[in-house]
C-alpha positions as a Markdown table, in Angstrom:
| # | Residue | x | y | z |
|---|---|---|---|---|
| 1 | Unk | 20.5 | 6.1 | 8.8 |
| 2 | Unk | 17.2 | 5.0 | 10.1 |
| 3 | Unk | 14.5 | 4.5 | 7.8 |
| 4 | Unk | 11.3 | 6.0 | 8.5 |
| 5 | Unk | 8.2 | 3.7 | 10.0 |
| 6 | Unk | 4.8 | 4.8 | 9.5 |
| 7 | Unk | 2.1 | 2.8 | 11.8 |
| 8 | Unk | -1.0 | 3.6 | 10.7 |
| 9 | Unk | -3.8 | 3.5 | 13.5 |
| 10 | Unk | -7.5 | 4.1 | 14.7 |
| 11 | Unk | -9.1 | 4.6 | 18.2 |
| 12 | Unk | -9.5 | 1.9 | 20.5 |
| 13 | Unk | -7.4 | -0.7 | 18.3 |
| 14 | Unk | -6.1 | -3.1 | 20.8 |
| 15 | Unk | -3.6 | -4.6 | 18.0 |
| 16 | Unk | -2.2 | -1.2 | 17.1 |
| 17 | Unk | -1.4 | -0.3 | 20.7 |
| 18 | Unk | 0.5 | -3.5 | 20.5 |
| 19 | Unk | 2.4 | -2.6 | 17.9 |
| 20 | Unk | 3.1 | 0.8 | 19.2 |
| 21 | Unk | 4.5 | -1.0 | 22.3 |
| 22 | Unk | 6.7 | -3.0 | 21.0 |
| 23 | Unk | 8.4 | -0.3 | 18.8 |
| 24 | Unk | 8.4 | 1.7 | 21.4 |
| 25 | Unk | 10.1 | -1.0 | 23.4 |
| 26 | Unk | 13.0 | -1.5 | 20.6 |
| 27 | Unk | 13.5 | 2.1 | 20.6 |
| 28 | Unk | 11.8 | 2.5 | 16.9 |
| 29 | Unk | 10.4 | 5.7 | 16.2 |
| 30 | Unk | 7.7 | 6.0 | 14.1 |
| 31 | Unk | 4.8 | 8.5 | 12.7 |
| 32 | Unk | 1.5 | 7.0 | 14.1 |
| 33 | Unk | -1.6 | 8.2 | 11.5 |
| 34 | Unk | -5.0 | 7.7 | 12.8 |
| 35 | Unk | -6.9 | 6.6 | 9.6 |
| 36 | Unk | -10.2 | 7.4 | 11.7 |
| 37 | Unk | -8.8 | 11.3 | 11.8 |
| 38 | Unk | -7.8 | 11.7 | 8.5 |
| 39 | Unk | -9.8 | 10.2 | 5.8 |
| 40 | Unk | -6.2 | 10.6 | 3.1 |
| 41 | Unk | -4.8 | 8.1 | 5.4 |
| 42 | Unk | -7.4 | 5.6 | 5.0 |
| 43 | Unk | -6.8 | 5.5 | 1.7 |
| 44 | Unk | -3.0 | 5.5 | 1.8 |
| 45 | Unk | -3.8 | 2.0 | 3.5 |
| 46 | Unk | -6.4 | 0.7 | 0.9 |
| 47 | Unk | -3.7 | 1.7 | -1.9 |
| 48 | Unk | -1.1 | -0.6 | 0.0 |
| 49 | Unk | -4.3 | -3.5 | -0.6 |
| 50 | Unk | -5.2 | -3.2 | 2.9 |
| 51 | Unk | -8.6 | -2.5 | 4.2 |
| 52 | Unk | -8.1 | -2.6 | 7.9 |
| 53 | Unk | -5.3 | -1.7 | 10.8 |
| 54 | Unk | -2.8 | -1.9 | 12.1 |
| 55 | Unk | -0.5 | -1.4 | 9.0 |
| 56 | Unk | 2.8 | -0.7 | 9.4 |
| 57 | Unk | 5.2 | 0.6 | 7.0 |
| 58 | Unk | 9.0 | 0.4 | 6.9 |
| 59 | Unk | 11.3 | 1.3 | 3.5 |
| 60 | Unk | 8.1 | 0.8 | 1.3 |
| 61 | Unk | 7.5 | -2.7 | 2.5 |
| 62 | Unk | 3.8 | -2.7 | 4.2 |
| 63 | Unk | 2.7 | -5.3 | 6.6 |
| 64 | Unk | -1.3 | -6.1 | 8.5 |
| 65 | Unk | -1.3 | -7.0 | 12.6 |
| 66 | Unk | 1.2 | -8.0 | 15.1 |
| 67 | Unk | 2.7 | -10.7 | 13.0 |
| 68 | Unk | 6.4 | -12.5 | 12.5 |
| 69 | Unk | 6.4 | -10.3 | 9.4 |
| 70 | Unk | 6.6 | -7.2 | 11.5 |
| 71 | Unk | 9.4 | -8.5 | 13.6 |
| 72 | Unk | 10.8 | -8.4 | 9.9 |
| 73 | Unk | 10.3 | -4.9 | 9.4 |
| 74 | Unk | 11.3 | -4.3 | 13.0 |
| 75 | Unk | 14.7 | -5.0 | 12.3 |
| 76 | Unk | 14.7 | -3.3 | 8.5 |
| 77 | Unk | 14.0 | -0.3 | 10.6 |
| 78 | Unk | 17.2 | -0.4 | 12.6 |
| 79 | Unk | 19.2 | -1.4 | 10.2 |
């Protein structure tokens, strides 16, 4: 069973469309939550110790940006 991956978002966020893309690309759905159109999401992320986005969130495991880290979760997700 695939586990569920939450990318949390804002408008015009150059590094979350990235990360949209590419798990988009490896055929990893995801629930995308705009922290600029919901103010509970914005502080789901600050209670994961992040203040900014993109986070993405895989299994309970969090991680900031387009980073090897993600690449990480990437393949928790399909696992």
């Amino acid at each position: 069973m695939k586990k569920q991956v939450i990318v949390y978002t804002t408008n015009d966020c150059i590094e979350c469309d990235m990360v949209k893309k590419v798990l988009t690309q490896e055929g990893i759905s995801f629930e995308t939550r705009n922290v600029s159109a919901n103010s509970q999401y914005q502080k789901e992320v600050e209670n994961l110790g992040f203040m900014g986005v993109p986070v993405t969130v895989v299994a309970h495991r969090a991680v900031k940006g387009f980073t090897n880290e993600l690449k990480e979760l990437m393949e928790l997700a399909k696992s």
